[in-house]
C-alpha positions in Angstrom: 65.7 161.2 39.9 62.2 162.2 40.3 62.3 164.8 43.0 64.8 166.7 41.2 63.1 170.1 39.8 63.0 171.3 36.7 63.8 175.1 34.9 61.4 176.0 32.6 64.1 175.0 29.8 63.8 171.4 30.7 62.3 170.4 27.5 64.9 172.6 25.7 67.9 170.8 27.7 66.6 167.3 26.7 65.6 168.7 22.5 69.1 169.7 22.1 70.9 166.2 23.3 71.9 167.6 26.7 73.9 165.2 29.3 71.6 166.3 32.8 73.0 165.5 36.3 71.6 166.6 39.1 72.8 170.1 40.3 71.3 172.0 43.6 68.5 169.5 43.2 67.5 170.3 40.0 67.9 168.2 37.1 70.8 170.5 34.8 72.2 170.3 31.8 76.5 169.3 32.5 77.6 169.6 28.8 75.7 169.5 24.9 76.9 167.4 22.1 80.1 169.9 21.4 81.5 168.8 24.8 82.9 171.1 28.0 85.9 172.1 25.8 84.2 173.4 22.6 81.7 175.3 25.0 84.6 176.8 27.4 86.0 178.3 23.9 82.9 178.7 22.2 81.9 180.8 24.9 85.8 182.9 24.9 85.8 183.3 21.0 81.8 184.2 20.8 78.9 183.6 22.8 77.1 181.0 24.9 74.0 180.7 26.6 73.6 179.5 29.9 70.7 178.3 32.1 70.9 179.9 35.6 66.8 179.2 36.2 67.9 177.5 38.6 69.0 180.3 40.7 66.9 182.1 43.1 65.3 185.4 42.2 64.1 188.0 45.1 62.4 190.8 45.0 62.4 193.1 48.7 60.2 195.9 49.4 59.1 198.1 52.1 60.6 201.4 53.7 64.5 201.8 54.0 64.8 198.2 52.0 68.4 199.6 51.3 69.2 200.5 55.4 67.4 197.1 56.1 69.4 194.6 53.9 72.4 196.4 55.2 71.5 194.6 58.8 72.5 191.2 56.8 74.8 192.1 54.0 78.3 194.2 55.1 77.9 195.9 51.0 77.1 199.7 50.6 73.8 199.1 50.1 72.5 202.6 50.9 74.9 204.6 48.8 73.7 201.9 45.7 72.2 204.0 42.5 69.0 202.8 41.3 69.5 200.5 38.1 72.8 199.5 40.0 73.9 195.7 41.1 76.8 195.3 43.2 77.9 191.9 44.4 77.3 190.9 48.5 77.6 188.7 51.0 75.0 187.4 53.9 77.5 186.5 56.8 76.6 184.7 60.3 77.4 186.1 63.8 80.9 184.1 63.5 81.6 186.5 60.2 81.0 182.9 57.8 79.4 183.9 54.5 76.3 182.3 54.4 75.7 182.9 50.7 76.9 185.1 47.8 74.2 187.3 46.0 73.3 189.6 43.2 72.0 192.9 44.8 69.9 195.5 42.6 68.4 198.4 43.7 64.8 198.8 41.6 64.1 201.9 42.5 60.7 201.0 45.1 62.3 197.0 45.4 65.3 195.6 45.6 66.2 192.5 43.2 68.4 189.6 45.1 69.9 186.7 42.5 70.9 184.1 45.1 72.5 180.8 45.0 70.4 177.6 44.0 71.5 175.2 46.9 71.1 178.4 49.5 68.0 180.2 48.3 65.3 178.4 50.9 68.0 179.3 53.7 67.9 182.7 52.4 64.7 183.1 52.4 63.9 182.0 55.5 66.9 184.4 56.4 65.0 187.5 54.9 61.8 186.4 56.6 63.1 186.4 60.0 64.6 189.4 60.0 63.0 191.4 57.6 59.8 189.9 57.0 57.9 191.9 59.9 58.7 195.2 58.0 58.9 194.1 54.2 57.6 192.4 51.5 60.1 189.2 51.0 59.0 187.3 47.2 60.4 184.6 45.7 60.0 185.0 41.7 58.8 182.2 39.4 60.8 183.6 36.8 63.7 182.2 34.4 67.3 183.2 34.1 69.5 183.3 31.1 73.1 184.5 30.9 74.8 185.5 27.2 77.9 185.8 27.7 81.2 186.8 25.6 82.7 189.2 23.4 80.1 188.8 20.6 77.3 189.0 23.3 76.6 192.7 22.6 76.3 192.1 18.8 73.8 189.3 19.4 71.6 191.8 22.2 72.4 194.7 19.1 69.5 192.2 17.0 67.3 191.7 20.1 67.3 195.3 22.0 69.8 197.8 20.7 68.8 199.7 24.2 70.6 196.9 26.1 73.9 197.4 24.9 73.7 201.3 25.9 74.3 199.4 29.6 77.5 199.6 31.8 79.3 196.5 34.2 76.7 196.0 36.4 74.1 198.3 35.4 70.2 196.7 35.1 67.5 197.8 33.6 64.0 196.7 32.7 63.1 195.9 28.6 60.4 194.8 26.4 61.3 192.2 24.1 59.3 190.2 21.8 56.1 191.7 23.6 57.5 190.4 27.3 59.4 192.3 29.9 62.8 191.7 30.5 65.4 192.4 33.7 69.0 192.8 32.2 71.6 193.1 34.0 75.3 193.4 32.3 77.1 191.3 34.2 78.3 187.6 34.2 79.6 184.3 35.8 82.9 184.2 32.9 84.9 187.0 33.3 83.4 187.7 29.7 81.6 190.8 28.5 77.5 189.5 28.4 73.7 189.9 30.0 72.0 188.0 32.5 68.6 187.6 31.4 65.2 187.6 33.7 62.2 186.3 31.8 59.3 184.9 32.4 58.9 181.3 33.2 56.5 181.1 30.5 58.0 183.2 28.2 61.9 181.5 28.9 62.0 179.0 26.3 60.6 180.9 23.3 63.3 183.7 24.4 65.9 180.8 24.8 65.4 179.3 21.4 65.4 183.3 19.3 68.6 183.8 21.1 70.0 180.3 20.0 68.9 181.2 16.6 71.3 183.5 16.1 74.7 182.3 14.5 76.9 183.3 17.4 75.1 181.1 20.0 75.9 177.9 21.4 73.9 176.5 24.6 76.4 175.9 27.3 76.2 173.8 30.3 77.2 174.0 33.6 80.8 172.3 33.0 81.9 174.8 30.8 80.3 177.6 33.1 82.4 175.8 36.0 85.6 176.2 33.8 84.9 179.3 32.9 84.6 180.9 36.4 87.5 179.0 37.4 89.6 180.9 34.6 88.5 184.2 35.8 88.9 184.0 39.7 85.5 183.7 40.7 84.5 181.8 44.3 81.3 178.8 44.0 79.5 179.1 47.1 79.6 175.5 49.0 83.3 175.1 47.3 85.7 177.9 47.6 83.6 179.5 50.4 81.3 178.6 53.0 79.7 179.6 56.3 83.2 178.8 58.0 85.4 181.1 55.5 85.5 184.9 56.1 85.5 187.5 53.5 88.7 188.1 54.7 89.8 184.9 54.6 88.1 184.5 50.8 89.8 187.3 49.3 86.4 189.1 49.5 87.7 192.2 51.4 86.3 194.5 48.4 82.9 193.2 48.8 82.7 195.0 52.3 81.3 198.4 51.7 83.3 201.5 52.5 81.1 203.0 54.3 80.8 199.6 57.2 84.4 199.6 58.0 85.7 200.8 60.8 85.5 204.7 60.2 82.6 204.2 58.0 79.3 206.4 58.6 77.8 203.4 58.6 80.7 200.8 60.1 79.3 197.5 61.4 75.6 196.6 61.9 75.9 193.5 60.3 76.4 189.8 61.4 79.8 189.1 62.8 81.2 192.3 61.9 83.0 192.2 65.0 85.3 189.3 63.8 85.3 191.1 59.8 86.6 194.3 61.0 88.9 193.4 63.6 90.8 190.7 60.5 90.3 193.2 58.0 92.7 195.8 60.6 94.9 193.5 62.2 95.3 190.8 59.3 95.6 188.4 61.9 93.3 185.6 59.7 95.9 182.6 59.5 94.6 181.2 55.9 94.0 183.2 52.4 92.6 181.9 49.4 94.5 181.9 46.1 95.1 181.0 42.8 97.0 177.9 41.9 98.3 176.8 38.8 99.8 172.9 37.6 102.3 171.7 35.1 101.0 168.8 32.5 97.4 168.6 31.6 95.8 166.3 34.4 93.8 168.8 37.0 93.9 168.9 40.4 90.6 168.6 41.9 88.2 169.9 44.9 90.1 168.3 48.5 93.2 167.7 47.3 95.8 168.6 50.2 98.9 171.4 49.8 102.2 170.8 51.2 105.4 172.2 51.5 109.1 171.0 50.5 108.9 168.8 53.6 105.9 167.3 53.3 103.5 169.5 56.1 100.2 170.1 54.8 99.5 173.9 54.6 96.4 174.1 52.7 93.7 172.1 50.3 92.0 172.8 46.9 88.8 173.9 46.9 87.7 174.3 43.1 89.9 172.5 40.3 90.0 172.0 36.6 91.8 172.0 33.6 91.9 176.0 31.6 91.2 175.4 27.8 91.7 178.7 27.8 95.5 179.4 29.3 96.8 175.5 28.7 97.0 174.1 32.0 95.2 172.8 35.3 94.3 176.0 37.8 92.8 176.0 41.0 91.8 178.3 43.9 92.1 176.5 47.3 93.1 178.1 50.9 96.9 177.9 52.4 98.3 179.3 55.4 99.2 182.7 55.5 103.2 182.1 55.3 102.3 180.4 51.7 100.2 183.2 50.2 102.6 184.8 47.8 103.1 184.4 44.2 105.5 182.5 42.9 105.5 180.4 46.4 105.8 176.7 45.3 103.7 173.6 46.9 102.8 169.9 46.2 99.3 168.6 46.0 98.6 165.2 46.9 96.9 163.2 44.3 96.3 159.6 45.0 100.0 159.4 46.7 101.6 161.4 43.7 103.0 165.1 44.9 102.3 167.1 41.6 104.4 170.7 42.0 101.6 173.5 42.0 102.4 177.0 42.0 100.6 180.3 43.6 99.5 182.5 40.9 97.6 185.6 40.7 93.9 185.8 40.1 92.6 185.7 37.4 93.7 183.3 35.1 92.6 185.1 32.1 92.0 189.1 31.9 88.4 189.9 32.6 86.7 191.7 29.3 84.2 193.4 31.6 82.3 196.6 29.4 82.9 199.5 31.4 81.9 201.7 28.7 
């Protein structure tokens, strides 16, 4: 356990009676004393606070940064206003995503927010193909998200200048004499901030957001529930360097402008194999949502079949949904079993529970457009 790494909230996890596991290696906190549940509705009903320190934070700069991430990510990176985040991709040659990111463009930087497990890869990623022309830093900095509806009351108390921000707008802040990056976005399909403080500065900020009446820490079973709910891929899980954004559902995440057609169309790993799928829909498995009867979830690897028993796909993310009532999954099926409504059988431990293709997401998103 001693080579696991720690956030700068650590301490914090361990003061308030945390259950840690390790997660990405780094030694996180699964659940507090109210338990995954309370926390999954705690967070839907008001607002939790989540530890995403974890995560890796980015900063690129040098001349076109916007043209050059464009080389690596199929997003509209150019045509991105500054104080803007849009969501992206880093695909391979074969058009496998190789990681999901946060993009922001900061004006004279851009900000990446990576995934944990992926952010050495993507580093080395960014160095080899960027890091003759740019400036490629990897922050020491914490990450908080606040998320749900009574998020924007709670940042109201802390920086009424916050709340004046959109879906995926980001700005810089002073609070409590330290400068903040906030973004107003989420992993929850909930209305709430992600945070950038700091690593010095994270648990003070931690502890005066938990001081006010709305806030419950929540750990990374409820945040896994919570995504779940609202649709959202985990990298590693419902995605790898073997899945397409075609394949994932992730067609929006290519950029207008790098389709075929585009002023800017291709110029990115494996955009070959994107575009071509994207045209001729010729990918032979999509992902979806699933849904199950009863109250026993159906988990990660559990094998699809049909009415006659052939396997036609596998779960890839599974839990119970404290807040809809029932087990839902996303997983992968072959193409003839992507539509709603369409009914298969999970194997689970020789048991063929009916599961159900459902739209995604579970729950309506409560996104603040403005």
């Amino acid at each position: 356990m001693n080579d696991l790494k720690h956030t700068p909230l650590h301490a914090l996890h361990l003061e308030l009676g945390a259950k840690m596991v390790p997660f990405a290696g780094y030694d996180m906190p699964v659940q507090y004393p109210l338990g995954v549940k309370k926390e999954h509705e705690h967070t839907r009903q008001q607002c939790g606070l989540f530890d995403v320190s974890h995560m890796g934070q980015i900063l690129v700069s040098g001349e076109d940064t916007a043209k050059a991430l464009e080389a690596l990510i199929p997003a509209d990176l150019v045509g991105l206003p500054k104080g803007e985040q849009r969501y992206g991709l880093f695909t391979n040659a074969e058009g496998g995503i190789i990681d999901d990111l946060m993009v922001v463009n900061g004006g004279d930087h851009f900000y990446l927010v990576v995934n944990a497990a992926c952010k050495d890869q993507d580093l080395a990623h960014l160095q080899a193909n960027l890091g003759a022309t740019h400036k490629i830093e990897l922050l020491d900095r914490g990450l908080l998200a606040l998320q749900g509806p009574q998020a924007h009351a709670v940042m109201q108390r802390l920086c009424p200048a916050a709340c004046e921000l959109v879906f995926m707008q980001h700005q810089r802040f002073t609070i409590d004499g330290h400068e903040v990056w906030v973004s107003r976005s989420g992993y929850t399909g909930e209305d709430g901030f992600e945070i950038s403080v700091a690593a010095d500065a994270c648990e003070a900020f931690a502890k005066r957001l938990l001081a006010e009446p709305e806030v419950e820490a929540i750990g990374l079973g409820a945040r896994d529930s919570l995504r779940l709910e609202a649709g959202l891929c985990l990298y590693g899980h419902d995605m790898d360097a073997t899945t397409t954004p075609v394949e994932a559902g992730l067609i929006w995440a290519i950029g207008k402008p790098r389709r075929h057609g585009g002023e800017r169309s291709a110029g990115f790993p494996g955009a070959d194999v994107i575009l071509h799928q994207i045209d001729a829909k010729d990918h032979l498995r999509k992902r979806v949502g699933l849904r199950a009867e009863g109250r026993a979830p159906i988990r990660e690897g559990a094998v699809l079949r049909d009415a006659s028993g052939n396997e036609v796909g596998v779960v890839t993310s599974g839990t119970f949904g404290p807040s809809v009532g029932h087990p839902v999954a996303i997983g992968y099926v072959s193409r003839d079993w992507e539509a709603p409504a369409s009914n298969l059988f999970a194997d689970v431990r020789g048991k063929q529970l009916p599961m159900t293709v459902t739209p995604m997401p579970f729950v309506k998103p409560s996104y603040y457009r403005g």
